[in-house]
Backbone as CSV, one residue per row, in Angstrom:
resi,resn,N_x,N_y,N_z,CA_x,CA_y,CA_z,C_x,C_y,C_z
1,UNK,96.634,93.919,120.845,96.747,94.341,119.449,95.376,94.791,118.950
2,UNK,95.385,96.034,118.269,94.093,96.212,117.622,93.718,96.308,116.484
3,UNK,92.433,95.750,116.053,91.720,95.375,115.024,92.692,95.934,113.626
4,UNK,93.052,97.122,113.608,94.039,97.127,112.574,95.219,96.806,112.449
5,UNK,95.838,96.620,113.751,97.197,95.893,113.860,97.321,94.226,113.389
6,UNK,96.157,93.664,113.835,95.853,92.568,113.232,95.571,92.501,111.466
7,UNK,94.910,93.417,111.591,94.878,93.263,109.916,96.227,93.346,109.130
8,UNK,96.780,94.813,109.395,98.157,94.739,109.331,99.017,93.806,109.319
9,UNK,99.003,93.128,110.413,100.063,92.068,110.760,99.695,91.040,109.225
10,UNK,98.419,90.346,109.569,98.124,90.013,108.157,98.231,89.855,106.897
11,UNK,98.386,91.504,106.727,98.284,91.824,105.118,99.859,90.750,104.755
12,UNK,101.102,91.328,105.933,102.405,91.399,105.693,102.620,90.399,105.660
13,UNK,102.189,89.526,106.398,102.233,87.997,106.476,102.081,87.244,104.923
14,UNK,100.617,87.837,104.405,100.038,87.618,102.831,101.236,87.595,102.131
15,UNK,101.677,88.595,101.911,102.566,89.911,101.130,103.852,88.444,100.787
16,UNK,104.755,88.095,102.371,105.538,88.031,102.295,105.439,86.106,101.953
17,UNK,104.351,85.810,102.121,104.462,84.334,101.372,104.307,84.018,100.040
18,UNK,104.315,85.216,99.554,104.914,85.038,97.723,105.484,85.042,97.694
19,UNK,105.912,84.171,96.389,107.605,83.934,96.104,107.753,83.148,94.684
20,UNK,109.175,83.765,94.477,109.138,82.648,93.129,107.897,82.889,91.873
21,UNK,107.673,84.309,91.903,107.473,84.775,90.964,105.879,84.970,90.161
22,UNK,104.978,85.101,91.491,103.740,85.061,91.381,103.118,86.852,90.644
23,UNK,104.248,87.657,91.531,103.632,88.994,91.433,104.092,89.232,89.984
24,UNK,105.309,89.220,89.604,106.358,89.591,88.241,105.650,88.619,87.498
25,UNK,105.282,87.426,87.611,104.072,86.386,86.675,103.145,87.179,86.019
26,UNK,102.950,87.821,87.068,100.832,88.409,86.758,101.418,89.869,85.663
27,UNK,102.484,90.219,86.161,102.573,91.637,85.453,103.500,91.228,84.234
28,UNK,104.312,90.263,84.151,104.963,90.137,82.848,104.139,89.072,82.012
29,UNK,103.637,88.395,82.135,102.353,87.779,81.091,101.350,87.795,81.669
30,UNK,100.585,86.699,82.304,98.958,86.707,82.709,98.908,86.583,84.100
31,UNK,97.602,86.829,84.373,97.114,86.600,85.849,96.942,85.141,86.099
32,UNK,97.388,84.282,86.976,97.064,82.803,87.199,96.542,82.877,88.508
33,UNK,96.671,84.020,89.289,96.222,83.744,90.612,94.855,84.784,90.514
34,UNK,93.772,84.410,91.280,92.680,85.444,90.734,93.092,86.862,91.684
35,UNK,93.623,86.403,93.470,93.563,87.055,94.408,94.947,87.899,93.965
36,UNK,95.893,87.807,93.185,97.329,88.611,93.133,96.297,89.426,91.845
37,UNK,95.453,88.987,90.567,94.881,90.042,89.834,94.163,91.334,90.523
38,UNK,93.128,90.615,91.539,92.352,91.888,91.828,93.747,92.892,92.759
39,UNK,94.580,92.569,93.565,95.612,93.219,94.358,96.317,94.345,93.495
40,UNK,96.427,93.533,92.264,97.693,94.517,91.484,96.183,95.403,90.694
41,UNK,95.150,95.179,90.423,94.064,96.078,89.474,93.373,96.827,90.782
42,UNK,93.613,96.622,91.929,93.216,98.043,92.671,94.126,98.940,92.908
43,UNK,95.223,98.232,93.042,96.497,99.161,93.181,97.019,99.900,92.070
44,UNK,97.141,99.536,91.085,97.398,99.800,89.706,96.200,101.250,89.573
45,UNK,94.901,101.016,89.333,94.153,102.018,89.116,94.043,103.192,90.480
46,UNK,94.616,102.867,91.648,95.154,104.024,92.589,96.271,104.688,92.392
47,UNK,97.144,103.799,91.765,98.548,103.974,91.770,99.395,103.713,90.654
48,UNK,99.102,104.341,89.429,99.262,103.916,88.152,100.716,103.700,87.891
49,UNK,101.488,104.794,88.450,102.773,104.635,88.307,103.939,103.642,88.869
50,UNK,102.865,102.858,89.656,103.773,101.906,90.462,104.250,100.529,89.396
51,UNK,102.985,100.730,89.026,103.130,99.359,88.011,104.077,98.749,86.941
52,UNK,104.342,100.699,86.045,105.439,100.179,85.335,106.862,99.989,85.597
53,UNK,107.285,100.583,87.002,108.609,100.079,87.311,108.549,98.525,87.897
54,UNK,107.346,98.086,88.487,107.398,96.581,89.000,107.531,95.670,87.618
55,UNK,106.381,96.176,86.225,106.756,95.914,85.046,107.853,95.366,84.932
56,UNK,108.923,96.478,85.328,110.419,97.092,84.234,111.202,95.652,84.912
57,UNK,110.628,95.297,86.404,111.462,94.429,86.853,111.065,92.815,86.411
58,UNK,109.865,92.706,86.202,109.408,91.654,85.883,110.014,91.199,84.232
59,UNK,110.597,92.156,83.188,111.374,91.512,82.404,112.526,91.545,82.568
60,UNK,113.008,91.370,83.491,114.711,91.499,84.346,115.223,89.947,83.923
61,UNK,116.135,89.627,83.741,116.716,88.287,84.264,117.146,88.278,85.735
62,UNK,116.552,87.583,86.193,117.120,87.384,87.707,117.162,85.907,88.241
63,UNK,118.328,85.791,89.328,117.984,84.433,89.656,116.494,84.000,90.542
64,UNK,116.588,82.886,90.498,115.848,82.233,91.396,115.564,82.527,93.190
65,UNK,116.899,82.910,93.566,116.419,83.959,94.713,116.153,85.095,94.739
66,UNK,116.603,85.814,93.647,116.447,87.384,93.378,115.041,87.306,92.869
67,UNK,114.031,86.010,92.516,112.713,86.504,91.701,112.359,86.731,93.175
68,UNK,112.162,85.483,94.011,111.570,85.725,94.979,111.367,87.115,96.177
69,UNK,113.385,87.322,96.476,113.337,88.361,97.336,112.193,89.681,96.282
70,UNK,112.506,89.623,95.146,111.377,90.956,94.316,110.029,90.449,94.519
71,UNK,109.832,89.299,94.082,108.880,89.084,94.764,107.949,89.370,95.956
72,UNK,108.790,88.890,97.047,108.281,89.083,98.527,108.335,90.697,99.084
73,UNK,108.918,91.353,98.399,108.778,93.018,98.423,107.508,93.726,97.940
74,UNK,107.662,93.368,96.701,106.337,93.804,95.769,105.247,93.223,96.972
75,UNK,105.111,92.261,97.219,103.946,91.506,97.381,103.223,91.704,99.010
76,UNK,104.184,92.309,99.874,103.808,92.880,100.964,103.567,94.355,100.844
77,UNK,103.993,94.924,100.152,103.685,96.596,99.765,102.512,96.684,98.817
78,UNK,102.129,95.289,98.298,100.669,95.608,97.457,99.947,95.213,98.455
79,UNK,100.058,94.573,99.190,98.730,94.014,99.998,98.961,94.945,101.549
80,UNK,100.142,96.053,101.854,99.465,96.956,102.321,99.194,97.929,101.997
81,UNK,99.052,98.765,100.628,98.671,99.381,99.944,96.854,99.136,99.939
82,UNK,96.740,98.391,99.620,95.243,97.532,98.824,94.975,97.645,100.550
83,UNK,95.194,97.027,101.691,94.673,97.318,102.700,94.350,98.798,103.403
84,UNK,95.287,99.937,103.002,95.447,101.209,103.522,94.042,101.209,102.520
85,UNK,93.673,101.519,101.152,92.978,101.577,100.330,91.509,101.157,100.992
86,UNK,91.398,99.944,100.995,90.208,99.535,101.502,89.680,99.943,102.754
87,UNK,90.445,100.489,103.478,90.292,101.345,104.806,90.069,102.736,104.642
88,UNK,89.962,103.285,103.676,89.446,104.692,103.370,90.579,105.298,103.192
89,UNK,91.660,105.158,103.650,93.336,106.114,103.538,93.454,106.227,102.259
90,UNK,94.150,107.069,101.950,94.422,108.221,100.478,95.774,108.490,100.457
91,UNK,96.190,107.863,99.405,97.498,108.680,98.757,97.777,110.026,98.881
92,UNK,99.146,110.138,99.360,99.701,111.647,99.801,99.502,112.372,98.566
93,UNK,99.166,113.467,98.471,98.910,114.552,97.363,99.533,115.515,97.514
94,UNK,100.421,115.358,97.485,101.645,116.494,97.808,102.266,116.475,96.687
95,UNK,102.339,116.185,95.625,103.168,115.851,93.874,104.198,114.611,94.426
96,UNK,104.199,113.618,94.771,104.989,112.842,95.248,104.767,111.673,94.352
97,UNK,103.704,111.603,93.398,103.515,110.766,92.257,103.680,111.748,90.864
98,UNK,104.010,112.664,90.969,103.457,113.736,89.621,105.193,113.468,89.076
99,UNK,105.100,113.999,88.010,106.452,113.583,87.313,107.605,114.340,87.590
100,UNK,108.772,114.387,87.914,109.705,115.369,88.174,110.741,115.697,86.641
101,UNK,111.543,116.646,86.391,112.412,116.924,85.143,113.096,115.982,84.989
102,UNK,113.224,115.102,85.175,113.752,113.612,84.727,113.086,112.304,84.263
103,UNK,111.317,113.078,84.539,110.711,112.199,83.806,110.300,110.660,84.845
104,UNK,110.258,110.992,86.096,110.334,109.736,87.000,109.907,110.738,88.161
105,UNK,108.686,110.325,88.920,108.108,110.929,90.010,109.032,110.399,91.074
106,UNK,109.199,111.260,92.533,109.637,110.540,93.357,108.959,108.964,94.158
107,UNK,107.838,108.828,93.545,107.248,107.399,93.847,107.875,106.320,93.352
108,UNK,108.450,106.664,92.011,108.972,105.716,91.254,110.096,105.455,91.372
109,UNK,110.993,106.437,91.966,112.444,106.518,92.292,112.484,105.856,93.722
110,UNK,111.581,106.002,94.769,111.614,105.366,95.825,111.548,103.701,95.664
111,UNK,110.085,103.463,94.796,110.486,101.712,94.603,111.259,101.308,93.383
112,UNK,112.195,101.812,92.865,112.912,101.133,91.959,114.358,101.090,93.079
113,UNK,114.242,101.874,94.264,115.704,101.990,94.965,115.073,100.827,96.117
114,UNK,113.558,100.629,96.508,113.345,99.389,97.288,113.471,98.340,96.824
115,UNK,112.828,98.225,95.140,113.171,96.907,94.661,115.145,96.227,94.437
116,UNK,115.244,97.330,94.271,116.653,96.677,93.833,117.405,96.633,95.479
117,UNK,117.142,97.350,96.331,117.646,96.791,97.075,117.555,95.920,98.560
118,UNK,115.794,94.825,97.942,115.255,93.718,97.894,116.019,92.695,97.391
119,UNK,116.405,93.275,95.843,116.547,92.538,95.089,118.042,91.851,95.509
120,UNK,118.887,92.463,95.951,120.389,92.213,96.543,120.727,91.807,97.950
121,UNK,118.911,91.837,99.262,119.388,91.865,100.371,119.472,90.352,100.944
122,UNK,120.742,90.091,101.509,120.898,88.216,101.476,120.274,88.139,102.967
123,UNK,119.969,89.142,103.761,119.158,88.943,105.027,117.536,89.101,104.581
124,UNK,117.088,87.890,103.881,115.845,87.507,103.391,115.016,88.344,104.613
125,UNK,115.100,88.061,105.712,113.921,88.590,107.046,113.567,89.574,106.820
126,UNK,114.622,90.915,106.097,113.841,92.116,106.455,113.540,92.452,105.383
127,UNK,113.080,91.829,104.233,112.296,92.432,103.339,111.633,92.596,103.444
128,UNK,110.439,92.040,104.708,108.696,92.244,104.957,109.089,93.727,105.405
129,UNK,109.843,94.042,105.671,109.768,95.547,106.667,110.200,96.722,105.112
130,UNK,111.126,96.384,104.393,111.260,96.800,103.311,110.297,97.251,102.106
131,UNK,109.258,96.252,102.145,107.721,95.999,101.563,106.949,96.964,102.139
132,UNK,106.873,97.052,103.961,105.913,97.516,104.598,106.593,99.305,104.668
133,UNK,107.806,99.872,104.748,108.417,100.823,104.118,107.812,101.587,102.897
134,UNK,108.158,101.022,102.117,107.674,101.272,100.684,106.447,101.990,100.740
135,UNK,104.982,100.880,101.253,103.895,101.685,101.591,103.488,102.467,102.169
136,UNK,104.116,102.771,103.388,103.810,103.761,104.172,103.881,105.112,104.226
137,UNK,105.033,104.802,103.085,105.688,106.539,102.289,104.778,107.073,101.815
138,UNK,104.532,106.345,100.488,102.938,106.293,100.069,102.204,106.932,100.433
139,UNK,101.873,106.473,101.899,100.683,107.744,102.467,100.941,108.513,103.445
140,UNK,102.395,109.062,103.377,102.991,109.974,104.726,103.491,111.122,103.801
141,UNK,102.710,112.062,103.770,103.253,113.480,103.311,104.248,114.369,103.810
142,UNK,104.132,113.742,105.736,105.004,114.519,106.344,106.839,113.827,106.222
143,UNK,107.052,112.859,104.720,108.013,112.590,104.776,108.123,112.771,103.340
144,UNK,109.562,113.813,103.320,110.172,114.108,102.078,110.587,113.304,101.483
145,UNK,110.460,113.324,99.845,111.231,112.552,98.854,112.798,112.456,99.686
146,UNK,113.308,113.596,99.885,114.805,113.626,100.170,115.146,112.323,101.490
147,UNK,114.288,112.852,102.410,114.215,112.167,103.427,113.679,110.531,103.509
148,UNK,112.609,109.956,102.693,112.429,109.073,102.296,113.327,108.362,101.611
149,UNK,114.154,108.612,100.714,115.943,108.421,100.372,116.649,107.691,101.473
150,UNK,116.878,109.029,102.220,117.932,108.864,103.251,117.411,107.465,104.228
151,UNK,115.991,107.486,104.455,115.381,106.443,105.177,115.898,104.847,105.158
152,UNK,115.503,105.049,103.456,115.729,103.633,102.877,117.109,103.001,103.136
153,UNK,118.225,104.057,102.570,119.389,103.966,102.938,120.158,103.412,104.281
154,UNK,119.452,103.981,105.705,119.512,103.789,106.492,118.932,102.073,106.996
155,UNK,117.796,102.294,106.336,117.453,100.416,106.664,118.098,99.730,105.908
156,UNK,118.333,99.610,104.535,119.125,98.422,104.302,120.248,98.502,104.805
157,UNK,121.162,99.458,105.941,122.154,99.412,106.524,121.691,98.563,107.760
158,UNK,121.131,98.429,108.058,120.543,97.844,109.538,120.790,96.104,109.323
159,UNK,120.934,95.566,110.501,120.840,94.440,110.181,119.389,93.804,110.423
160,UNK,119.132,92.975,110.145,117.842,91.700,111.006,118.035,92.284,112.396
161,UNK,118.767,91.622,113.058,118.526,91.995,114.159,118.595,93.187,114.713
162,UNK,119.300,94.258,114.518,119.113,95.651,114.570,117.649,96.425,114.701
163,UNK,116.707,95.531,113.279,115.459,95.664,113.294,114.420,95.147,114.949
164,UNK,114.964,94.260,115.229,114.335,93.779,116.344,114.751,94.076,117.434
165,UNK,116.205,94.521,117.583,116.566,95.782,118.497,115.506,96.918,118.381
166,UNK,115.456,97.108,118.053,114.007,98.575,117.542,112.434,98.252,118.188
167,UNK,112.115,96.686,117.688,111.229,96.389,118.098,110.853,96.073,119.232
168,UNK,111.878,95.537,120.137,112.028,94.890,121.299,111.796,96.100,122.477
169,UNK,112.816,97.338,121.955,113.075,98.980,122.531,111.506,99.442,122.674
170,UNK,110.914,99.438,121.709,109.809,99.686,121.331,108.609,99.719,122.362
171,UNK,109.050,98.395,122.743,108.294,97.610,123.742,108.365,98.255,125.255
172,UNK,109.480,98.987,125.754,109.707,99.607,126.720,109.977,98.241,127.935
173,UNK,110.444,96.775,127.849,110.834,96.306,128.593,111.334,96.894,129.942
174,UNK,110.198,96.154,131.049,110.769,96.543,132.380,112.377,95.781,132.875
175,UNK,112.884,94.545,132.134,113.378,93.894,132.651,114.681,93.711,132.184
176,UNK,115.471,94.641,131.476,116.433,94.996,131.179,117.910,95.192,132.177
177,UNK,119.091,94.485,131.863,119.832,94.885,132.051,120.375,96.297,132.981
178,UNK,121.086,96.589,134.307,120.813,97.856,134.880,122.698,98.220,134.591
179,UNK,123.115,97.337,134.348,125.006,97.252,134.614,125.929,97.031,132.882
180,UNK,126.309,97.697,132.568,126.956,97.961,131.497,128.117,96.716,131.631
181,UNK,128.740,96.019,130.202,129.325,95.217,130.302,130.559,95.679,131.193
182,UNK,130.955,96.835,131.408,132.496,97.149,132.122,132.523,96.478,133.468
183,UNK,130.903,96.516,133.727,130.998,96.283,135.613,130.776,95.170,135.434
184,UNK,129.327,94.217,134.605,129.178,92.479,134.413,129.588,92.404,133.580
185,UNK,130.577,91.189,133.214,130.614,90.787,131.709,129.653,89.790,131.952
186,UNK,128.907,89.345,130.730,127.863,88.854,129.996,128.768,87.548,128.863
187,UNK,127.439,86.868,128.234,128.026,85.677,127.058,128.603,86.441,125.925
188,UNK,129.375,85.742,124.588,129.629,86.288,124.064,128.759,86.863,122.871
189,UNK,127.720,86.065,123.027,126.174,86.692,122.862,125.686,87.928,122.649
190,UNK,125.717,88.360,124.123,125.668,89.478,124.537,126.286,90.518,123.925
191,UNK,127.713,90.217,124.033,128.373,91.336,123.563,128.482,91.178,122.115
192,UNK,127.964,90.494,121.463,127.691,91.102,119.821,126.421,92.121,119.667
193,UNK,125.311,91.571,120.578,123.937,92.276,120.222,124.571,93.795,121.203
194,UNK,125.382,93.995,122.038,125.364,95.125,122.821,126.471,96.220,121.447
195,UNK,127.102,95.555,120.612,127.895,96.038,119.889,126.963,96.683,118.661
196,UNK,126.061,95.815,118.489,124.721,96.341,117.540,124.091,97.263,118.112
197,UNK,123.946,97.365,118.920,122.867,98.455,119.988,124.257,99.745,120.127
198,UNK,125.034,99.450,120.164,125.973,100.757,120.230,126.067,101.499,118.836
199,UNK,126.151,100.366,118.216,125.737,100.980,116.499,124.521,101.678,116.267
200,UNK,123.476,101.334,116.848,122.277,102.012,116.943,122.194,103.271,117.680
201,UNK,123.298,103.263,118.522,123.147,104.712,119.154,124.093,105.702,118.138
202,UNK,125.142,105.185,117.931,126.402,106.074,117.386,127.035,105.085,116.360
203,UNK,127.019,105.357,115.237,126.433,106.950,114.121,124.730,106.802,113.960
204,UNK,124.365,106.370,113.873,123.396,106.284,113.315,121.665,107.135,114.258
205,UNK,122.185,106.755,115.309,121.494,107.927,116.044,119.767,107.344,116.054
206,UNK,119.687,106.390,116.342,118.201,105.541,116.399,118.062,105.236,118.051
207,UNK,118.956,105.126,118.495,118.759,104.525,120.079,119.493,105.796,120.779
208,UNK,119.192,105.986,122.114,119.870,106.688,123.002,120.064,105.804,123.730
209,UNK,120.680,106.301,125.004,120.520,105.831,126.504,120.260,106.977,127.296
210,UNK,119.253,106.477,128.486,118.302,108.000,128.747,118.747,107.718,130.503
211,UNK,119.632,109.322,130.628,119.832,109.267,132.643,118.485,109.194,132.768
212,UNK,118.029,108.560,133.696,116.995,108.756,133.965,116.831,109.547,135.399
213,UNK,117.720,109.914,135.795,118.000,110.970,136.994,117.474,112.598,136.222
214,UNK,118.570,112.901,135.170,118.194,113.908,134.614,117.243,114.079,133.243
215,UNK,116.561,112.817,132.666,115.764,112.535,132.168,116.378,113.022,130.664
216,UNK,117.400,113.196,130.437,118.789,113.299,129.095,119.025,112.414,128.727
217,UNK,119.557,112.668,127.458,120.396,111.461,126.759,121.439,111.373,126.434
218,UNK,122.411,110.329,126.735,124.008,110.251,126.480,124.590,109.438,125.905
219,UNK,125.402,109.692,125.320,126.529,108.578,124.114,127.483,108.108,125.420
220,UNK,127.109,106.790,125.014,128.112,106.211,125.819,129.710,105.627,124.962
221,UNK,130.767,105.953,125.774,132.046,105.973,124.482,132.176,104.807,123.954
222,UNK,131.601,103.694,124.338,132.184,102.217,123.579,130.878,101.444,124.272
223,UNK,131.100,100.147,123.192,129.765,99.586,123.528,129.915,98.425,124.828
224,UNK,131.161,98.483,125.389,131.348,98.205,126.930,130.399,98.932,127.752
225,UNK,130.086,100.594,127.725,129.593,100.931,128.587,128.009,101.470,128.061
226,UNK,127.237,100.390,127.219,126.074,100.215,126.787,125.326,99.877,128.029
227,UNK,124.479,100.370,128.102,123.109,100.159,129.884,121.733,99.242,129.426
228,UNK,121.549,98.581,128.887,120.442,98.240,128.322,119.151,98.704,128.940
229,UNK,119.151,98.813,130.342,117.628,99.260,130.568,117.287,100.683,130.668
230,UNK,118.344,101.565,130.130,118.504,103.115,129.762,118.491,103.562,128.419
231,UNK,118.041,102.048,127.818,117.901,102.295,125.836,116.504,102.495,125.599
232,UNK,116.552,103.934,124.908,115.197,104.635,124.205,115.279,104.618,122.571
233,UNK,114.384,104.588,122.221,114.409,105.190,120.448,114.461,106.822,120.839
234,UNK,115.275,107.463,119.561,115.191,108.681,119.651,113.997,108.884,118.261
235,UNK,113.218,109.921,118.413,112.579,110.467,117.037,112.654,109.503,116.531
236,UNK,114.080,109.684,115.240,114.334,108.755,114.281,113.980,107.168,114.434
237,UNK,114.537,107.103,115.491,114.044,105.900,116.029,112.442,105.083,115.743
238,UNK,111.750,106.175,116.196,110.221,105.928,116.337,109.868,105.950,115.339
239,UNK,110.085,106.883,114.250,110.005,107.282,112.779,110.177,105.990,111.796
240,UNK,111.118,105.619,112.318,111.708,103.926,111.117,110.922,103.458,111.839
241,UNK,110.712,103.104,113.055,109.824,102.082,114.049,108.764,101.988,113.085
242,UNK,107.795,103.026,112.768,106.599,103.661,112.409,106.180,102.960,110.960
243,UNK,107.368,103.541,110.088,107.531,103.124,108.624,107.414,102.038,108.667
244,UNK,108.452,101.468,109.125,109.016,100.275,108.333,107.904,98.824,109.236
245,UNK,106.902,99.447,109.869,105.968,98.156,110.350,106.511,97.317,111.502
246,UNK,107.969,97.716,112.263,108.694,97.166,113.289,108.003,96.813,114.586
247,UNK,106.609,96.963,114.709,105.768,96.410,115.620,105.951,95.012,115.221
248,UNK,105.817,95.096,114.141,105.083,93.462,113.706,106.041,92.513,113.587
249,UNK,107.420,92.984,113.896,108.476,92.112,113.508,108.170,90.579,114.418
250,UNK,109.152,89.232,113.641,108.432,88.037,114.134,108.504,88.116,115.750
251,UNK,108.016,87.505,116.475,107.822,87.682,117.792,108.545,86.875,118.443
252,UNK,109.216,85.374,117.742,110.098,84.878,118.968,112.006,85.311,118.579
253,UNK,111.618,86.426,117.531,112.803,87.276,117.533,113.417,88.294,118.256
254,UNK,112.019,89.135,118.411,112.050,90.173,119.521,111.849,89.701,120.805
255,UNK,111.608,88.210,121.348,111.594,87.812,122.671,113.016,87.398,123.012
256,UNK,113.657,86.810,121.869,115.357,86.419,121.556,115.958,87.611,122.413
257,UNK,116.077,88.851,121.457,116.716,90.090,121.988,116.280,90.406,123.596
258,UNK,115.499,90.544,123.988,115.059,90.645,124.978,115.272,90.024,125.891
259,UNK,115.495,88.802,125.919,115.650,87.715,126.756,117.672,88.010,127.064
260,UNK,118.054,88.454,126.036,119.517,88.539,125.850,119.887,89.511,126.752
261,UNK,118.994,90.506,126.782,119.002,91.941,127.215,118.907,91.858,128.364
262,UNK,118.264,91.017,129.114,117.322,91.300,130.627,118.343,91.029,131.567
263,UNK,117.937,90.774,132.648,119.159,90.967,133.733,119.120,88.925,133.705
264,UNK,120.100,88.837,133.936,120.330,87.436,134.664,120.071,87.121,135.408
């Protein structure tokens, strides 16, 4: 891992052990924490517009898990924000903060559609990736408002583990599975995560399976005839990989999948 992956890993780690209402604290009455003031007053004066939709949420009624999940969103997307920042990286300048005819930049439309749907996701795990999302848009020009949409959309469709399907792929495991469930059947284990991984290939189009004879990629018709050690990210794949911080996902999650995956 290198020196910024570590930091990275870090920030998210920071980010995601708030809770219960430290960040929405500081912005709906006072600062009590000194380290969440300076976070939100560097970010704030980079990023002026972020503030008043986190504002808008901080006088919300919400429950007690809903402060937190807003919480733990906000709070990993400020502290990798404030880290991209302190590393010399620059906000995309492409008008992606400037105001659109509705009076709401696409910055603002992106985290009021992350917060709220933080705010609703009962798979607590992947909000760090949701958080780490958020920021990365931030400073990726080569990703459209439109497309940044569609992104988001696409991850809160994903499950937890789906995410670590990604991460695990990622990894390029030598030790994968060579026989599709038709020829071994496997636990019944197995064939839930191979049913997720078929979801990942078709519709959604994040995973392939790659001949590696003709170095192509093919839909396999049912997730019986899923290959595990012929699963690639496509593009898209790498793209959410990229965003959403899926390196960093927890590690004896992505050893879980993996371990599920490998040959017997």
């Amino acid at each position: 891992m290198t020196e910024g992956d570590a930091k990275g890993r870090k920030a998210a780690e920071a980010g995601a052990e708030i809770g219960g209402g430290a960040i929405l604290g500081a912005l709906g009455t006072n600062v009590a924490d000194p380290a969440v003031g300076a976070i939100l007053g560097a970010v704030g004066a980079a990023l002026p517009r972020l503030v008043p939709v986190m504002r808008d949420y901080a006088s919300r009624a919400l429950s007690s898990r809903e402060k937190i999940r807003v919480d733990c969103v906000a709070g990993v997307a400020l502290h990798e924000i404030r880290r991209r920042l302190d590393t010399g990286e620059l906000p995309r300048g492409d008008g992606f903060f400037d105001l659109g005819e509705r009076d709401r930049s696409a910055a603002e439309e992106l985290l009021d559609g992350v917060m709220r749907k933080a705010r609703d996701e009962h798979e607590e795990a992947k909000i760090t990736y949701m958080g780490w999302f958020l920021a990365s848009i931030l400073f990726s020009e080569s990703v459209s408002r439109w497309e940044a949409n569609r992104l988001l959309r696409l991850l809160e469709r994903l499950s937890y583990r789906q995410l670590c399907i990604l991460g695990a792929l990622a990894r390029k495991p030598d030790n994968l599975r060579t026989a599709p469930l038709q020829k071994r059947p496997g636990s019944s284990e197995l064939d839930s995560l191979l049913q997720e991984c078929f979801e990942l290939e078709t519709p959604l189009g994040l995973i392939a399976q790659e001949d590696h004879g003709s170095n192509r990629a093919w839909i396999p018709r049912s997730w019986v005839d899923v290959v595990p050690s012929k699963l690639r990210l496509t593009p898209q794949g790498e793209k959410l990989h990229e965003l959403a911080g899926l390196a960093f996902v927890a590690e004896p999650d992505v050893r879980a999948v993996i371990g599920e995956l490998a040959e017997a």
